[in-house]
Kinemage of the C-alpha trace (Angstrom):
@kinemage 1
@onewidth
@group {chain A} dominant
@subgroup {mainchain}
@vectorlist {calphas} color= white
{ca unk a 1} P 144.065 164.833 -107.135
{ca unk a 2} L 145.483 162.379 -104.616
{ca unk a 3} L 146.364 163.114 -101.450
{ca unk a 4} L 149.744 161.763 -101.687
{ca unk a 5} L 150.286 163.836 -105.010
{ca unk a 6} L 154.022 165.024 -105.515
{ca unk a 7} L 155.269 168.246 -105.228
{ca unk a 8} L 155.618 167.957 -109.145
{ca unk a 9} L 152.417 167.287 -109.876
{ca unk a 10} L 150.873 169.935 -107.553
{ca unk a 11} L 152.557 172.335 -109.364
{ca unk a 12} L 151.359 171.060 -112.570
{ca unk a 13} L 148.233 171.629 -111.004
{ca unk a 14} L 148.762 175.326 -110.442
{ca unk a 15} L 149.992 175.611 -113.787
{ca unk a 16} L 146.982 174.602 -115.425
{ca unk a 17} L 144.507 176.808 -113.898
{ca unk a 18} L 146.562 179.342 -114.650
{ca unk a 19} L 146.382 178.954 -118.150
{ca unk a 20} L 143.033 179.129 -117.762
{ca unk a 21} L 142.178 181.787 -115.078
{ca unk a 22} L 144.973 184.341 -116.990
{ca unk a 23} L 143.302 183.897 -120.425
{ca unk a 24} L 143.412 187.052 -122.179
{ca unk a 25} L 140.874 186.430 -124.762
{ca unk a 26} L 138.785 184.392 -122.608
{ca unk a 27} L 135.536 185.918 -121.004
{ca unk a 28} L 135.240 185.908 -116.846
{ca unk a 29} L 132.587 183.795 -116.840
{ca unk a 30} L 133.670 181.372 -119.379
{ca unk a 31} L 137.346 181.032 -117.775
{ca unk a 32} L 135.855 180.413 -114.698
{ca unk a 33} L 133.362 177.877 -116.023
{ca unk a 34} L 136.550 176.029 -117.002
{ca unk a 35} L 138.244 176.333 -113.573
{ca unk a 36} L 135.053 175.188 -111.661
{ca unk a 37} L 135.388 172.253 -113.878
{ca unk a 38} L 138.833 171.542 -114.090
{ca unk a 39} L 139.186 171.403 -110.539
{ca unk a 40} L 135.612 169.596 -110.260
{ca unk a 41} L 137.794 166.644 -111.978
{ca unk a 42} L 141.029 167.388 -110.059
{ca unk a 43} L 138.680 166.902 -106.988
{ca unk a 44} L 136.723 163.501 -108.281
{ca unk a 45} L 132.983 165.508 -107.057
{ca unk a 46} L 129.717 165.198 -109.454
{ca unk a 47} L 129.043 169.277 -109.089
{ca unk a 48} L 130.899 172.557 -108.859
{ca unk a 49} L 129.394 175.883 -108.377
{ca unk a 50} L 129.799 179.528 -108.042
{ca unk a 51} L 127.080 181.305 -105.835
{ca unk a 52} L 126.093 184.960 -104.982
{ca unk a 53} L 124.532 184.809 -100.999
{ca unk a 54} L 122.208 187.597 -100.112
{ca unk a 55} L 122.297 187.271 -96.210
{ca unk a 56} L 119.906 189.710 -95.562
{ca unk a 57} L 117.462 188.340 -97.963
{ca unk a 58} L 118.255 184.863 -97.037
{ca unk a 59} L 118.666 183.306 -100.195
{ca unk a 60} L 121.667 181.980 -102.528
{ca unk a 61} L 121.634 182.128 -106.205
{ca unk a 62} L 123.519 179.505 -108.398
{ca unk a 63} L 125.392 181.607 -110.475
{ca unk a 64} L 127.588 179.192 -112.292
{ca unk a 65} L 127.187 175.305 -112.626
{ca unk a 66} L 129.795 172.619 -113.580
{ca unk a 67} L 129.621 168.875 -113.902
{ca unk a 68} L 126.440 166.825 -113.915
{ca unk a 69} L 123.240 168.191 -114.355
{ca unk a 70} L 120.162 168.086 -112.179
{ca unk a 71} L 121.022 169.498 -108.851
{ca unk a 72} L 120.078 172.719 -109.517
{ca unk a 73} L 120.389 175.189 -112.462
{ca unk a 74} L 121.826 178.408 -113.398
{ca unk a 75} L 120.036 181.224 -112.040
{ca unk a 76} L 117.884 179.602 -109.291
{ca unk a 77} L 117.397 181.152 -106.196
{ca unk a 78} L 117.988 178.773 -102.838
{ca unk a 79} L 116.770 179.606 -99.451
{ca unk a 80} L 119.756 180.255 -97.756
{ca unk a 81} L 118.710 178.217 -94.783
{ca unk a 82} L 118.913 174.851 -96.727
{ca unk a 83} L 122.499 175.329 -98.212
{ca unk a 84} L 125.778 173.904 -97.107
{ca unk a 85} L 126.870 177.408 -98.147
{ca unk a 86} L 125.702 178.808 -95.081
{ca unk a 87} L 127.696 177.069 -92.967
{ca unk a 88} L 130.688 178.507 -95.043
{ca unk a 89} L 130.428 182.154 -95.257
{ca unk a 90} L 130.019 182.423 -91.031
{ca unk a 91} L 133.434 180.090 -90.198
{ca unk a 92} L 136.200 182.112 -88.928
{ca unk a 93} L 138.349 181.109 -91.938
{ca unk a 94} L 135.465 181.467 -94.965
{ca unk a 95} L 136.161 177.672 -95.816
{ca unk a 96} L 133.921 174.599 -94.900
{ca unk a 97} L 134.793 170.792 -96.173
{ca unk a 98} L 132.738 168.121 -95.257
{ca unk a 99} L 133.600 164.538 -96.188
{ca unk a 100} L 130.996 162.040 -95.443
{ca unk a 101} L 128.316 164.246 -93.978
{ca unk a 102} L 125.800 161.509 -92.475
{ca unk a 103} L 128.752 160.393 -90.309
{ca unk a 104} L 129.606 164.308 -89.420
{ca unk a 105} L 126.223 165.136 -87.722
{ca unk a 106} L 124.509 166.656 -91.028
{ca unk a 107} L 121.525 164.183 -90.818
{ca unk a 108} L 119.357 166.749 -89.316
{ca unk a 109} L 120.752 169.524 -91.226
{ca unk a 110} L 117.678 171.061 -93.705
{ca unk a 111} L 121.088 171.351 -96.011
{ca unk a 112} L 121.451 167.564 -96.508
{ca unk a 113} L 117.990 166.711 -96.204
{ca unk a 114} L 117.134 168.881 -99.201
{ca unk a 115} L 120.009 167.935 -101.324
{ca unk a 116} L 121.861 165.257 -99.504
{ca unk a 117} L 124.963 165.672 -100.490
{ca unk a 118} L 127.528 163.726 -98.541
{ca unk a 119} L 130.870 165.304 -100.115
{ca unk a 120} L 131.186 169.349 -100.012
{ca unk a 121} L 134.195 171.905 -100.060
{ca unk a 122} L 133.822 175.638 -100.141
{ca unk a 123} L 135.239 178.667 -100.058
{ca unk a 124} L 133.648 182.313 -99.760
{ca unk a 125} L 133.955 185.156 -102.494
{ca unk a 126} L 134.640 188.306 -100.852
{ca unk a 127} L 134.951 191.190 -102.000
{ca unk a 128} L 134.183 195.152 -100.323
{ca unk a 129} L 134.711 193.532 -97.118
{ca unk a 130} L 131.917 191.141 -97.245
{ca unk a 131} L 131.200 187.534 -97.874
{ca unk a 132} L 128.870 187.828 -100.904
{ca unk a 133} L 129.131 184.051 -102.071
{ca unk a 134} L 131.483 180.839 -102.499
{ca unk a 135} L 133.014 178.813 -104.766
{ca unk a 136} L 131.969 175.294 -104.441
{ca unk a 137} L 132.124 171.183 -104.786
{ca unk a 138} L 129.966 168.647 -103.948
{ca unk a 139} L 128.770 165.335 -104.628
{ca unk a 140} L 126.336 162.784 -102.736
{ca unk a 141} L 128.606 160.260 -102.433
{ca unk a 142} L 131.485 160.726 -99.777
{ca unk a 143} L 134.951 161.683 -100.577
{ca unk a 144} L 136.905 158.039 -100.553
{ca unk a 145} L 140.131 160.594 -99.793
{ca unk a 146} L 140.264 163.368 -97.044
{ca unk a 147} L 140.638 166.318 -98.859
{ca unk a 148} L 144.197 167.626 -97.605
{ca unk a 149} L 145.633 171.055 -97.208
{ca unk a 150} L 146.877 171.419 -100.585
{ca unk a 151} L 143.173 171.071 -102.598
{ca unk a 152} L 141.634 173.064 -99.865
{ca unk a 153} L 143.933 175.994 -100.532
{ca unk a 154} L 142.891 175.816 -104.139
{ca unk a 155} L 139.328 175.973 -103.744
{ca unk a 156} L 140.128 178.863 -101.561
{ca unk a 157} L 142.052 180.691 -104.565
{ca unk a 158} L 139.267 179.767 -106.680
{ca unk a 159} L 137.345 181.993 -104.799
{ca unk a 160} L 139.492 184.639 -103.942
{ca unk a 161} L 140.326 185.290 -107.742
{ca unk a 162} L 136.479 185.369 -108.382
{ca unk a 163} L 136.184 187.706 -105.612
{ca unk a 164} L 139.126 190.405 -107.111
{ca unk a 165} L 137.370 189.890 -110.753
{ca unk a 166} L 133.829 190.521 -109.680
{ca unk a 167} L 135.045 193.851 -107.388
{ca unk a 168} L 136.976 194.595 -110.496
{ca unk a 169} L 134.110 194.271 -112.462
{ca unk a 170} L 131.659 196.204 -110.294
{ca unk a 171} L 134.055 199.070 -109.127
{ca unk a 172} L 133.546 199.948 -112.821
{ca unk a 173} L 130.856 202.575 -114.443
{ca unk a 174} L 127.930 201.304 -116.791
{ca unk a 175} L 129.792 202.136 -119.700
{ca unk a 176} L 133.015 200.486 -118.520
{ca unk a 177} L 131.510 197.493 -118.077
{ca unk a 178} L 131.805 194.565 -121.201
{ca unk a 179} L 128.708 193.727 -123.081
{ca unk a 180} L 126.750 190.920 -121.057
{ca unk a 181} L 125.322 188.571 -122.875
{ca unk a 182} L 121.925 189.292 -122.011
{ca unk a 183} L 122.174 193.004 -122.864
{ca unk a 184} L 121.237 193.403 -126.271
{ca unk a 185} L 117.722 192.095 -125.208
{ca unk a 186} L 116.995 195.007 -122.852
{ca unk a 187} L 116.806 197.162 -126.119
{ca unk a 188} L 113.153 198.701 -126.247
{ca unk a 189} L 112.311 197.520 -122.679
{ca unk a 190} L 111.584 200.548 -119.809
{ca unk a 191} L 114.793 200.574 -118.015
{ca unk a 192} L 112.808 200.674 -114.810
{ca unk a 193} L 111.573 196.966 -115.553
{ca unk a 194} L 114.221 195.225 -117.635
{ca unk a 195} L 116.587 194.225 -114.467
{ca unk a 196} L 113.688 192.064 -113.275
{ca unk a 197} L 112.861 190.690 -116.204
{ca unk a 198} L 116.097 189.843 -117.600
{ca unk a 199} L 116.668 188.131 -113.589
{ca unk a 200} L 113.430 186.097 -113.755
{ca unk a 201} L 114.267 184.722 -117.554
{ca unk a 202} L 117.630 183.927 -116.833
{ca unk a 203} L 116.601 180.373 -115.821
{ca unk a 204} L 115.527 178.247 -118.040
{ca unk a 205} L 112.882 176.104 -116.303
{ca unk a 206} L 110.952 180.157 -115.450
{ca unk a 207} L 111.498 180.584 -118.967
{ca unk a 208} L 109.785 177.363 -120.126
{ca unk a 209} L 106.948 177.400 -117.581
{ca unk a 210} L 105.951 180.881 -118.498
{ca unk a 211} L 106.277 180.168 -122.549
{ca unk a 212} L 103.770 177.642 -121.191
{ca unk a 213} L 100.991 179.246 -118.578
{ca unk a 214} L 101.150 182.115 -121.525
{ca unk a 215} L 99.513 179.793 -123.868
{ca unk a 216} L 97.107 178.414 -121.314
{ca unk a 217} L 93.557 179.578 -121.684
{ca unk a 218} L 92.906 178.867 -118.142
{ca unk a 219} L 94.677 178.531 -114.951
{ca unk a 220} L 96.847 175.524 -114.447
{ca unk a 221} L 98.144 173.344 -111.909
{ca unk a 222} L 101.641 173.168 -110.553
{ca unk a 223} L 101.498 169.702 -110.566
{ca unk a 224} L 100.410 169.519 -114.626
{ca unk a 225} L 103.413 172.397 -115.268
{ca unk a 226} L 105.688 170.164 -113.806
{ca unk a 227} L 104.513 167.147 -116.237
{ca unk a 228} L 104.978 169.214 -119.041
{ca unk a 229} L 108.004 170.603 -118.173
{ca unk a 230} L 109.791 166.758 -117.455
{ca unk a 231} L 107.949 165.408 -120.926
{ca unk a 232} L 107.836 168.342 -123.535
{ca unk a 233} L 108.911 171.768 -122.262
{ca unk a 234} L 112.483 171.294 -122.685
{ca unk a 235} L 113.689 170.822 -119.134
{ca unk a 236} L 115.146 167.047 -119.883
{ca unk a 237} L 116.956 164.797 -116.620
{ca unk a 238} L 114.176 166.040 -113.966
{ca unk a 239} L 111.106 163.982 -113.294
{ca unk a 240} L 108.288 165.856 -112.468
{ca unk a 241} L 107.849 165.281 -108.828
{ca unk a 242} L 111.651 167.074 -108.395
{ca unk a 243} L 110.658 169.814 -111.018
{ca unk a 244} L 107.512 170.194 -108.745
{ca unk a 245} L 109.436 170.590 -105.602
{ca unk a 246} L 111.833 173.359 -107.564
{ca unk a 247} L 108.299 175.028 -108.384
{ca unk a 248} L 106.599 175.321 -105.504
{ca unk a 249} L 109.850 175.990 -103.213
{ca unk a 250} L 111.777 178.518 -105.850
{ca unk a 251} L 110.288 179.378 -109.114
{ca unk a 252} L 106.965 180.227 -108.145
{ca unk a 253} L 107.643 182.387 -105.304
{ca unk a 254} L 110.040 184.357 -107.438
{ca unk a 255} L 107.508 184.387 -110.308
{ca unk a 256} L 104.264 185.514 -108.115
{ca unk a 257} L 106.496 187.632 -105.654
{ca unk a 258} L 107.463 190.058 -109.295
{ca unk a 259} L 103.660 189.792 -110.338
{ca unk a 260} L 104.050 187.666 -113.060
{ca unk a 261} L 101.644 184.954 -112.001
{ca unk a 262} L 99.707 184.225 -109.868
{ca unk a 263} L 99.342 181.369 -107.093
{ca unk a 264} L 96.797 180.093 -105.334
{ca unk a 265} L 98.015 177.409 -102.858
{ca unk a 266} L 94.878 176.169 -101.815
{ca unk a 267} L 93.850 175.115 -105.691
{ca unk a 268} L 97.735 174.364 -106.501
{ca unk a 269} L 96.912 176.469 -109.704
{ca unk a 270} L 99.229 179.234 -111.925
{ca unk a 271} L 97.498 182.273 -113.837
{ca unk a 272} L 99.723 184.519 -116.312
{ca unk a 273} L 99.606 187.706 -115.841
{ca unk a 274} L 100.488 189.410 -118.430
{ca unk a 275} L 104.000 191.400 -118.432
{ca unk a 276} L 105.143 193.476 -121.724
{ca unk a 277} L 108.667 194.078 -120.655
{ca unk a 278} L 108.721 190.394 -119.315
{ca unk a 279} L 107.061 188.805 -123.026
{ca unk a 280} L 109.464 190.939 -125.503
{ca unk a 281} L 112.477 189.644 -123.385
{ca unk a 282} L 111.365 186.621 -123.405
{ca unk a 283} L 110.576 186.468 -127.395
{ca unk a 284} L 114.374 187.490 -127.518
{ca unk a 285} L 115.996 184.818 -125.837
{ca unk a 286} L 113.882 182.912 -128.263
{ca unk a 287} L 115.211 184.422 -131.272
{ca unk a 288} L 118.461 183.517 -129.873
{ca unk a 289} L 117.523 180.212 -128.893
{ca unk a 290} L 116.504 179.096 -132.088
């Protein structure tokens, strides 16, 4: 939206997220799939996102993705450290927006050397009293507009809605809750295990690689995963020196860290280890794959 947008067409504005944030037969997480791209549009930025920060564990997970692919993907973890996010959840007002970030003294930043994204506004989800994530845009090239008060404030209602559903959503019991999608999967699987599991197959490119190293009749390389990841395994866009990087700095760890594979970073090579409740999970997202 342009700066110098009426009053008219601001309301407008309003008016059509609310159509789709007040959706009664619309899932949570597919109305605000739509808002993150609606206002990804309204905004003229490549990417919007909704993120869940750990800050004790130091990492951010992408919950939600809009716009163009690439960046990152649906359930992968970030090291907290290298994400514009940071910066967001510890301002006074929960809101960062960044314009043209090599001219704002983000050169240095591990953020924008990582992703280098010149173009960012955010907004933390809150909830319980804490800042457990954000709602945000970005894009690499800067933002030929500032961004004024008015889409700002929006970004910032993005995130306070997603902030009331999710406590909404969590102040509930098990059996309150609505089906997840994921759910009917965990049937058969130990309890004990199925969280993890069901975490480390949400993403697509774990999902792939292990479908892969299970097949293998010997340890592989990262660097040969990655090649058959970019060329056959179904994670399209990426060449394989980026879907190397997202390896070795994200997958990997997670992977090796749950006892799934192993890693030997002297060798650069992956083993399988086996994992029943992680293989008949996995078979199921197949099923409904296919």
């Amino acid at each position: 939206m342009a700066a110098d947008a009426t009053p008219e067409q601001r309301v407008d504005h309003l008016l059509d997220l609310s159509t789709i944030v007040l959706d009664p037969g619309t899932s949570f997480t597919d109305r605000l799939a739509r808002a993150l791209e609606r206002e990804r549009n309204r905004l003229d930025l490549s990417y919007g996102f909704l993120t869940h920060i750990d800050q004790q564990a130091g990492q951010q997970d992408i919950v939600l993705t809009a716009g163009e692919d690439g960046l990152v993907e649906e359930g992968e973890t970030l090291p907290l450290p290298e994400t514009y996010c940071r910066r967001t959840i510890r301002t006074d007002t929960g809101q960062l927006t960044v314009e043209a970030a090599s001219q704002e003294g983000w050169a240095d930043d591990p953020a924008y050397q990582r992703f280098g994204l010149e173009s960012y506004v955010g907004s933390a989800v809150e909830f319980d009293g804490e800042r457990r994530g954000t709602v945000c845009f970005a894009s690499e090239a800067p933002h030929e507009e500032s961004l004024d008060e008015f889409e700002v404030a929006v970004v910032a209602l993005l995130a306070r809605w997603a902030g009331y559903e999710l406590a909404q959503r969590t102040a509930r019991g098990p059996d309150e809750r609505p089906p997840d999608r994921l759910s009917p999967f965990a049937a058969d699987v130990d309890p004990g295990v199925v969280d993890t599991a069901l975490d480390l197959l949400a993403n697509r490119t774990r999902r792939e690689l292990l479908s892969y190293l299970s097949l293998a009749d010997e340890p592989v390389t990262v660097t040969n995963a990655a090649e058959y990841l970019a060329n056959v395994g179904g994670v399209p866009g990426q060449s394989p020196e980026r879907i190397e990087i997202s390896l070795v700095h994200s997958h990997v760890p997670k992977l090796s860290s749950a006892g799934v594979v192993t890693y030997r970073e002297g060798s650069g090579e992956l083993d399988y280890r086996s994992d029943d409740a992680v293989e008949r999970v996995l078979r199921r997202v197949r099923t409904l794959e296919a």
